[in-house]
C-alpha positions as semicolon CSV with decimal commas, in nm:
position;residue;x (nm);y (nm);z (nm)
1;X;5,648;3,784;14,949
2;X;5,659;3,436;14,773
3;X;5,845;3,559;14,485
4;X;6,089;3,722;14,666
5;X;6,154;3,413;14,883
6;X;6,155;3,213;14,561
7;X;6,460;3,440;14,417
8;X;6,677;3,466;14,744
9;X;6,597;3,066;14,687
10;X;6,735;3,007;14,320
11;X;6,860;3,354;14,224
12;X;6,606;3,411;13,919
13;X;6,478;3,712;13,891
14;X;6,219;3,902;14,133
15;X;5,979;3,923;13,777
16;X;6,007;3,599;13,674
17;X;5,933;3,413;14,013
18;X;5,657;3,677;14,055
19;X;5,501;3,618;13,693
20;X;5,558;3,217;13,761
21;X;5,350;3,297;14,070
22;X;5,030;3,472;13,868
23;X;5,075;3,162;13,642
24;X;5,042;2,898;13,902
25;X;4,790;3,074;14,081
26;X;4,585;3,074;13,760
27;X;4,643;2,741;13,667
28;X;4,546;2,611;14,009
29;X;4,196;2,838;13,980
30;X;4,150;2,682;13,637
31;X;4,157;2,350;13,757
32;X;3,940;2,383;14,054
33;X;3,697;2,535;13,819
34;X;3,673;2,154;13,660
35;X;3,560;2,015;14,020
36;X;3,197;2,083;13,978
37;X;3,170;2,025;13,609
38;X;3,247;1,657;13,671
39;X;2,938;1,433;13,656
40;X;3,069;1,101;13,577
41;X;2,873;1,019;13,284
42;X;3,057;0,752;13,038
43;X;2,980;0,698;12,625
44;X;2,816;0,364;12,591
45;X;2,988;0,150;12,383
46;X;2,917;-0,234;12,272
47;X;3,112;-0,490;12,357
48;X;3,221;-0,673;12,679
49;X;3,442;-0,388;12,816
């Protein structure tokens, strides 16, 4: 449904928007992944930083 809203939008192509779709979606899943692998731990380093 998105992708064919996206190419009445900007006249690409129905398999383009659709495959730019998949992509985002995956991106976005990849990224949310990262959420709970953040602990906040640094690298100590000398110096007055």
């Amino acid at each position: 449904y998105i992708a064919a809203l996206d190419t009445l939008d900007n006249g690409a192509l129905y398999k383009t928007m659709y495959d730019c779709i998949v992509s985002s979606v995956q991106v976005l899943r990849y990224f949310a992944g990262w959420c709970d692998k953040i602990h906040g731990k640094t690298i100590p380093i000398k110096g007055d930083y």
